[in-house]
N, C-alpha and C positions, 0 to 999 in steps of 0.2 A: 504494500500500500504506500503510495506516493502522498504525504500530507506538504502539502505546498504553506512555504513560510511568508509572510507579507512582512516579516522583519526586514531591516535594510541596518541592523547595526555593524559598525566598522567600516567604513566606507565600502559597501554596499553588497556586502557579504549575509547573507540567508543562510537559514536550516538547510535550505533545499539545496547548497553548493556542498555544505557537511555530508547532507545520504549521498548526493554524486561521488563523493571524494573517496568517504569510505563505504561505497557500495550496496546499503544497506537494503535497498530496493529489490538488487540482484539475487544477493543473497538471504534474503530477511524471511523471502517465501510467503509474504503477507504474515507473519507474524511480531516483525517489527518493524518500527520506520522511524523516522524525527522528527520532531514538532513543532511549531512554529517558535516557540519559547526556547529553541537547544536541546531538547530532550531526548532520550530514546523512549518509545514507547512500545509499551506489547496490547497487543492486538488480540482479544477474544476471536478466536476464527470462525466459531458457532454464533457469532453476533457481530458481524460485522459493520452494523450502524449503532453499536453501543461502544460507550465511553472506552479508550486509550488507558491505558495508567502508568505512570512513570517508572521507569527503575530507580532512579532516584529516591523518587516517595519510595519508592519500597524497602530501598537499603538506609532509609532514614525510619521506615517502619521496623525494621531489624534492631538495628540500633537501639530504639526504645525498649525494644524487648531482651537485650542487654545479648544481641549476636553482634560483634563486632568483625569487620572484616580481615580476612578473606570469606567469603560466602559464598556458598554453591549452591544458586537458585532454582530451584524446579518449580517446571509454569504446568500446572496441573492438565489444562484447559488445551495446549498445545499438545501435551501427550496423547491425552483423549484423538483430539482431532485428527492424529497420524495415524493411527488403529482404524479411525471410520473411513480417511479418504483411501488408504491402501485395499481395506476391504472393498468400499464402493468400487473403484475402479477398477476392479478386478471382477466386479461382479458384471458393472456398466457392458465390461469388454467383452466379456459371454455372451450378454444380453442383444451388442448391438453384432457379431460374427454366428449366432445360433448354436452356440457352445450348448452340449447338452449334458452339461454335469456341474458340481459345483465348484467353490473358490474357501479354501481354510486355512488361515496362516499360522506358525507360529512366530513367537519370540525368542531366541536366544539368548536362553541364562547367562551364557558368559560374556552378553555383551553393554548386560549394567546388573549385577547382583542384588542391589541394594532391595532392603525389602520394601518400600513404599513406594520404591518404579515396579518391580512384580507386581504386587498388591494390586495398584493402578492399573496395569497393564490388567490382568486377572481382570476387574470388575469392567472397565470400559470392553475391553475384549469377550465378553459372558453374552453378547448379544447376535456378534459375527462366528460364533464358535472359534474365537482365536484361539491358540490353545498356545504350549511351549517347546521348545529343543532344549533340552537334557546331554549334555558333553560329559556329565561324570554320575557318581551315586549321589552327592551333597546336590547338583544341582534336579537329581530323578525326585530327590525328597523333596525338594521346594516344591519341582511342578506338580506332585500327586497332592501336595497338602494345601495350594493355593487357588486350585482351578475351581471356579465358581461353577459350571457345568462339564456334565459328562460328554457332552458333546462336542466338548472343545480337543484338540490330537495333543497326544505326548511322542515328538521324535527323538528316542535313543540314540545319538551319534557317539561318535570315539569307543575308545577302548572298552568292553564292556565283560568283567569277570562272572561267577555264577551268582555274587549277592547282587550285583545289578541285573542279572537275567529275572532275578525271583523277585527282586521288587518292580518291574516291569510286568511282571504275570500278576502278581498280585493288584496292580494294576488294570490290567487286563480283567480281573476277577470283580473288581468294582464297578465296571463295565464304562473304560475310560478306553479311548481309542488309541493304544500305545502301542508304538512300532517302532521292533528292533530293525536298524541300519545296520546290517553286516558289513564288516569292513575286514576281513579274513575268511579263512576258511574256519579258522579256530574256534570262532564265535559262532558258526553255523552249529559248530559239534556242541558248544556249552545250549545253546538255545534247545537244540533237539533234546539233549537229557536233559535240562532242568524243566520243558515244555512236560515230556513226557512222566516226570517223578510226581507235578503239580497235579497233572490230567489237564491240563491250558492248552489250547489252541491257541498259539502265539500269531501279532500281527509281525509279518514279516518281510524287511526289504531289501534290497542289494544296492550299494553304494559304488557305480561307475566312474573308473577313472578315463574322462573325456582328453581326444589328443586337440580338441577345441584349445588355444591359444587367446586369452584375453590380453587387453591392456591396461596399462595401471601397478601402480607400486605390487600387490601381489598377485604378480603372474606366475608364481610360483606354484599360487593353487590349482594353475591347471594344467592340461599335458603331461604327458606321457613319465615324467618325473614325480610330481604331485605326491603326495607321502600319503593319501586317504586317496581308498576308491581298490577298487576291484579290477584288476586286469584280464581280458576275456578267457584266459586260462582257468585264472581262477574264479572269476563268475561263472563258467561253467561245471568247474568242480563243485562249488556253493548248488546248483542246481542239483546237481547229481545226489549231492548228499541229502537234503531235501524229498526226490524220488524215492529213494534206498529208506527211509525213513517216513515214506507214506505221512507226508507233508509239505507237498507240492502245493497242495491247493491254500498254503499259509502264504505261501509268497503275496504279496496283494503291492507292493511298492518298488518301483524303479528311483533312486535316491540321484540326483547328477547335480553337484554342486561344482558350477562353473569359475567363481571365484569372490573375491570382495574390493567394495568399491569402484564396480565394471564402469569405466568412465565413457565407453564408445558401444553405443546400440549393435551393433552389427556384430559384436561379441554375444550379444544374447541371444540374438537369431540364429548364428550358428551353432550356438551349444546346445540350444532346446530343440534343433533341426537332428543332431547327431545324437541325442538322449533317445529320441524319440524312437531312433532305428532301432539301440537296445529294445525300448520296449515292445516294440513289435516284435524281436525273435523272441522273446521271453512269453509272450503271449503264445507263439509259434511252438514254443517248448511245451506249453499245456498249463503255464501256471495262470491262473485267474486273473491279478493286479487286478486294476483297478483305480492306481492311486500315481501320479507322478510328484515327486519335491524337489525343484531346481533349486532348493536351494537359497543363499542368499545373492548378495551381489548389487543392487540396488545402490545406486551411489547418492551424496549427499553434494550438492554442487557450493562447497564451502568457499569459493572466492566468486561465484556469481556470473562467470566467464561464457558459461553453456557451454563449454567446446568437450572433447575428449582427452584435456590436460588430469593430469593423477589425481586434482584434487576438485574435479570437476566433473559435469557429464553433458555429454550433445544429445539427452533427450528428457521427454517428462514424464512424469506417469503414468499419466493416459498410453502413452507413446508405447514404454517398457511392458505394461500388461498387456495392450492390444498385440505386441510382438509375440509375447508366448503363445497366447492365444492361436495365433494365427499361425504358430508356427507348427505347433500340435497340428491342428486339424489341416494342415497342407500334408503333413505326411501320415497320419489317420485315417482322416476319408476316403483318399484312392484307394487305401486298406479292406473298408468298410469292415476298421476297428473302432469299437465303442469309446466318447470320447471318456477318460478316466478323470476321478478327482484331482483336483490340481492343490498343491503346497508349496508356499514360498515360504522363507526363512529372514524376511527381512528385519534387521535388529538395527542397523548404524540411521536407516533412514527412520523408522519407528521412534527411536529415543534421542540422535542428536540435536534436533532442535528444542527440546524440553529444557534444556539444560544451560544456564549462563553463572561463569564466574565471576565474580564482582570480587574488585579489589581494589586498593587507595595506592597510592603513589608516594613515598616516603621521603625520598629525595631526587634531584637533579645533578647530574654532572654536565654541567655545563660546557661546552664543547667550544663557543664563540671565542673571540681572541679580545682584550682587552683593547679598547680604542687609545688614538694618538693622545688624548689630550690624559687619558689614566696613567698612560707611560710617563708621558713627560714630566708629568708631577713628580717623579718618584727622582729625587736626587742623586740617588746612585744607579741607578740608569743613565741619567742623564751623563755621568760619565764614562758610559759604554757606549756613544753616540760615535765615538772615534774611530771604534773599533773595525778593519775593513771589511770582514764579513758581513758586522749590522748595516754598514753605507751601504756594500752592495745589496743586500735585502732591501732597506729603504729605497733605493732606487731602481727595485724591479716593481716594491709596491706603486710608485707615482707613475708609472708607463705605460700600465696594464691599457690596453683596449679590444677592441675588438679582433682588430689585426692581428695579434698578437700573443693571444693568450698559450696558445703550444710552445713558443719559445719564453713568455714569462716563466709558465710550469716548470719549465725544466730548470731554467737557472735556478729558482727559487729552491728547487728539491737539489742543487748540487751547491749552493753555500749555505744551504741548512745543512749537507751533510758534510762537509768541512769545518764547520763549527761543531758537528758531534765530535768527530774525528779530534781535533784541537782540545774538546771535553777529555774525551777517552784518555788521551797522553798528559794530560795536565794543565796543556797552556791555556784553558781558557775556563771563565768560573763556571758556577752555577746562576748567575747573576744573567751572566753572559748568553748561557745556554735558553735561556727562559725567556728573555728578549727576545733574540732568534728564532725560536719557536714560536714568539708569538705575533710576531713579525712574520713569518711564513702563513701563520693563521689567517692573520690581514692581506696577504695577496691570494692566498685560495678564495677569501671571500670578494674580491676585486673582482676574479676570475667570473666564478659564480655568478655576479650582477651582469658581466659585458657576455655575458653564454646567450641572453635572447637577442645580442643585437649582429650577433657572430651570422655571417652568413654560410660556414662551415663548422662546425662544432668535431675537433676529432675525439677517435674514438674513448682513448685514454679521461677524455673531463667530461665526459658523459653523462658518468658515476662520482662526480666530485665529491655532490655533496654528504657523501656516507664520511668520507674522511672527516667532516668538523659536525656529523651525528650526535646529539648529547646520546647519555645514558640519564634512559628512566629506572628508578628501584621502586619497582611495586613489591605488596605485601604480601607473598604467596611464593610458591615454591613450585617449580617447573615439574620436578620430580613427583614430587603429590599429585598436584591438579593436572597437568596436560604433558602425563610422559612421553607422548606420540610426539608431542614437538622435539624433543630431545631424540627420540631412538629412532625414528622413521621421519624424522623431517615435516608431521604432518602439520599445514596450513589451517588454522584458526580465524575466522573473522574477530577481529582484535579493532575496539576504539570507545573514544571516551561514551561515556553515558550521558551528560550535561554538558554547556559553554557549547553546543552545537550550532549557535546563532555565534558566533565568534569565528573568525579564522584560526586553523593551527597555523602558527606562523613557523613550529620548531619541525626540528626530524630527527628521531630516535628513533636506537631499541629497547628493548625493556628489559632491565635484570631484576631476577628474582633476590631474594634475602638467603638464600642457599649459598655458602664458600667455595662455589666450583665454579669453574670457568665455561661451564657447558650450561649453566644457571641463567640461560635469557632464549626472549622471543626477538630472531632478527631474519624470518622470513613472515611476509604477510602479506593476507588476502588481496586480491583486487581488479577490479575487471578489466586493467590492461596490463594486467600480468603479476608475477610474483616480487615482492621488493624487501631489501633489507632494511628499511627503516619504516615507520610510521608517522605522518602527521602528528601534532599533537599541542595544546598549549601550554601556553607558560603555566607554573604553576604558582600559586599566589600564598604567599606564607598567612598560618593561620585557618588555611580553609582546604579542605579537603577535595582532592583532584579523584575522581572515581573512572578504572577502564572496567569494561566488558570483554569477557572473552566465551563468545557466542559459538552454538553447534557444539557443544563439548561432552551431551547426555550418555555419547557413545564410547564405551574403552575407557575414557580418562580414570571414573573411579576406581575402576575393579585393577587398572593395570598400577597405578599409583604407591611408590614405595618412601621408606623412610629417612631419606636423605637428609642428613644432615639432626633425624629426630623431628622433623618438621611431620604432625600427625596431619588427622583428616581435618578437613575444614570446617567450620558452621556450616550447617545446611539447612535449606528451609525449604518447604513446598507450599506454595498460594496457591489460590484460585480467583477467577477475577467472576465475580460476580454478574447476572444480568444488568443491573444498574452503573457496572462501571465501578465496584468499588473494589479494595484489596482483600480477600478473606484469608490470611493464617493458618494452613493448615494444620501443619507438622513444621515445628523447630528442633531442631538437633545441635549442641554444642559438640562444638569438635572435641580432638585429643585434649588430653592432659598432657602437661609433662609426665605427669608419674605413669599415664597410660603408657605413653607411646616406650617411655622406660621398662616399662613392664612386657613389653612387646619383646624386648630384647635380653630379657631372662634377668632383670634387674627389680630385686622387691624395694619399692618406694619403702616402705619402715624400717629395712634394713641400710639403706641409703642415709636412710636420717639419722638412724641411732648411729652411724659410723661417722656423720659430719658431728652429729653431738660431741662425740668424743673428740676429732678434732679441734672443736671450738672448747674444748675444758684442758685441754693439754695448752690453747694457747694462754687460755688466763693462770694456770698456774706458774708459766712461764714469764706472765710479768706484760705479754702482750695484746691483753683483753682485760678490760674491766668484766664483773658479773653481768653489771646491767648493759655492755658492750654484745654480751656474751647472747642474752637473753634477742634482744632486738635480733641478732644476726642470726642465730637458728629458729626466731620466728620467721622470718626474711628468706630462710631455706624453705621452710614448711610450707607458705604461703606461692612462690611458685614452682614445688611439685603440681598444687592443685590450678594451676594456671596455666591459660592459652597456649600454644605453643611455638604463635605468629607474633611478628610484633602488636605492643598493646602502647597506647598513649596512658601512663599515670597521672 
């Protein structure tokens, strides 16, 4: 949704130049946009002509209720919405091709754990029989104990020993529609004896490994290498055992999971083209099916670009469901085989837009160079004005123009590096050096301003202005909240929440409060491509600078480790009301310290009784007062039981 801004603050910059810049249009998917006031707002999707509401109000609604950030907000309302349009569309697609069978999706446990996204997921899902994928036994227990109807499927993927077999039958016995995915032969053999010790007629599928070829960071998942899936050896040994065991007629599922984050359509059409052939000889073989599960694969078009780049897709979902559809019954019909149930497994498009991280910004490292008239002032500068490296610096910065800027560049980077040089061996201060450095800052920024009047810009200043980038230090930890930026490179829509009526006039990246050098976001979204820095404003002392980092519902929590002892975050889940207003759902404070302590085999009371003793060894020593003594192991005490992010006192 495009909310058009009638501001004109700052000489004549709008909201509406803000959602251009940072995208928000593109990728917001109608669930967010900016407002005329600078704001982001979220968008009830089920009510489209009802009240916006701020994240701002919201994270000052937080606030009162004493969650301080970092916060991990879940939009209740959005979740919902992704379960109905995935459904609907898939249903639409049937409806308008004469598909004669139905559409049931599940969710994948492992792709948000937490229990009040199942829970949610479970109740909004109880009306399209959505039902769950199960990857191990902890997550087989969730699904049998969360699913509001029996008619929603439970799909058994991965490794599956015989207490996973028996609790799938048992399953089975509650008369839940739960279907073992064979992914060996091995599993064929535990399914057949723990089928036959129960008396269960087990639902039963075969997991194809397709030599289909996607695109996209994991093309791993598919082809001929792929570590799950059945190779036509051994899917027909899997067959045979089945016969031999007068349980053929259990087979009912062709399982072909093409891959995840499919960013180019013509990937799904081929893969559902070549599933399809398995199911036809399997059909051929005698076994019943009935049921096809492509799988996931659905991608999330997280920088808004529409194309087939890794963190995007060139189609929509109208698009992606009419392709299966069609792609069955083009190799079906000439068959005149019955069309079968259809399953997808879509989890990153279901849950990533539910989710935004909200965090403040702590401080700036200012990247700008100090102006002439700051230098001049400083008296002992002024007698490093002699010096022949700073003359020639000073006299590349008054030259600069357009003409010129390639050969300012260079001088400017060869008696800056003559003066480190000079550094390194002695002859020249640190006075000196600092000057010089900041003096080379002022002709990058020379450069920078004459780049729009250059009627050739080469290649090398293209990219200038990354080199005088500040750094932002937001309150949150990469590792925690958004490990895929760190271990997969993955792209986040990243930008402020408020001051959206203002220009950013700065360009950063963002580091975390984690001691690691891999602790920041410096690729990000945008629909003319990917960039290391971000827009952003100043930030004003005293007042609280808030970024979003949007699409994150998917992976981030569950994969999220303990870096640095930095635990889970405050979480919240709203709902936005008919009226437009904010309802509260569920609040969660994050870790402890003593939690996240305790995570790592460390008993917080023996932690303290051991600092105790330290603080009483120092006062007998002569370097603690008692009531020294007293304050500083209350001072321990109090934060065990405290944040584990920065906190303002």
């Amino acid at each position: 949704m495009n909310m058009p801004s009638t501001n004109t603050h700052q000489g004549g910059w709008t909201s509406r130049h803000s959602a251009e810049r940072y995208g928000i249009n593109e990728w917001g998917a109608d669930y967010f946009a900016v407002d005329a006031n600078g704001h982001v707002m979220v968008l009830d999707p089920e009510n489209p002509d009802g009240s916006p509401v701020s994240l701002l109000a919201i994270m000052h609604g937080l606030r009162d209720r004493g969650l301080e950030p970092p916060v991990l907000l879940r939009i209740e309302n959005i979740l919902d919405h992704r379960i109905k349009v995935i459904n609907q569309a898939f249903t639409h697609a049937m409806t308008d091709a004469g598909y004669r069978n139905r559409y049931r999706g599940v969710f994948p446990i492992k792709v948000n754990q937490q229990r009040h996204v199942i829970e949610e997921i479970a109740r909004a899902g109880s009306r399209f029989n959505h039902g769950f994928e199960a990857g191990s036994k902890a997550e087989l227990l969730i699904a049998m104990a969360s699913l509001e109807s029996h008619t929603c499927p439970i799909i058994c993927n991965g490794f599956k020993d015989a207490e996973f077999i028996q609790l799938g039958l048992y399953a089975r016995k509650l008369g839940i529609d739960c279907f073992f995915v064979v992914e060996n032969p091995t599993e064929a053999r535990i399914i057949i004896e723990q089928s036959q010790a129960l008396n269960v007629r087990p639902l039963v599928g075969v997991r194809v490994k397709l030599s289909t070829r996607v695109d996209g960071h994991w093309q791993e998942d598919s082809g001929d290498r792929s570590i799950f899936g059945l190779s036509t050896t051994r899917l027909l040994e899997v067959v045979d055992l089945l016969k031999q065991a007068d349980m053929l007629d259990c087979l009912r599922m062709l399982h072909a999971h093409i891959g995840s984050q499919i960013p180019n359509i013509m990937n799904v059409r081929a893969g559902v083209a070549e599933a399809c052939r398995y199911y036809v000889d399997l059909v051929r073989e005698g076994a019943p099916m009935g049921t096809i599960d492509m799988g996931g694969g659905l991608a999330v078009d997280y920088d808004g670009s529409q194309s087939n780049w890794t963190h995007s897709r060139n189609y929509q979902l109208t698009e992606y469901c009419a392709d299966i559809v069609d792609s069955i019954m083009e190799v079906l019909d000439p068959l005149d085989i019955a069309h079968p149930e259809l399953i997808t497994e879509s989890g990153r498009a279901t849950v990533a837009y539910s989710s935004v991280l909200l965090f403040n910004i702590l401080d700036v490292t200012d990247c700008r160079p100090l102006q002439e008239a700051d230098t001049d002032a400083n008296t002992d500068q002024q007698a490093l004005l002699t010096d022949p490296q700073i003359q020639r610096l000073n006299s590349v910065r008054d030259i600069v123009n357009p003409g010129n800027l390639q050969e300012c560049y260079n001088d400017a980077n060869f008696y800056r590096e003559e003066m480190r040089d000079r550094f390194r061996r002695g002859t020249a201060t640190l006075r000196a050096m600092a000057l010089a450095d900041n003096t080379y800052l002022q002709i990058i920024e020379r450069i920078q301003e004459e780049i729009p009047n250059a009627s050739r810009v080469p290649t090398v200043l293209q990219d200038l202005s990354e080199s005088t980038s500040d750094i932002y230090y937001g309150n949150f930890s990469v590792f925690q909240s958004l490990p895929d930026t760190w271990a997969i490179e993955q792209v986040f829509p990243v930008m402020p929440i408020h001051r959206l009526d203002e220009e950013p006039k700065r360009t950063a990246f963002i580091a975390d409060i984690t001691c690691d050098s891999d602790g920041k976001i410096d690729h990000f979204s945008d629909p003319s491509g990917q960039h290391p820095t971000l827009p952003l404003h100043d930030v004003h002392k005293d007042e609280d600078y808030f970024l979003g980092v949007f699409l994150v519902g998917a992976y981030q929590e569950t994969l999220g480790d303990l870096h640095n002892l930095f635990g889970d975050t405050n979480v919240a889940s709203i709902r936005i009301s008919a009226e437009g207003t904010i309802e509260y759902e569920r609040e969660l404070h994050g870790d402890t310290i003593a939690d996240v302590l305790s995570y790592v085999e460390y008993e917080p009371a023996s932690l303290q009784e051991s600092f105790r003793q330290v603080a009483e060894r120092a006062v007998r020593s002569g370097n603690l007062t008692v009531a020294e003594r007293r304050t500083i192991v209350r001072s321990f005490s109090e934060s065990l039981g405290g944040y584990t992010y920065y906190e303002h006192i």
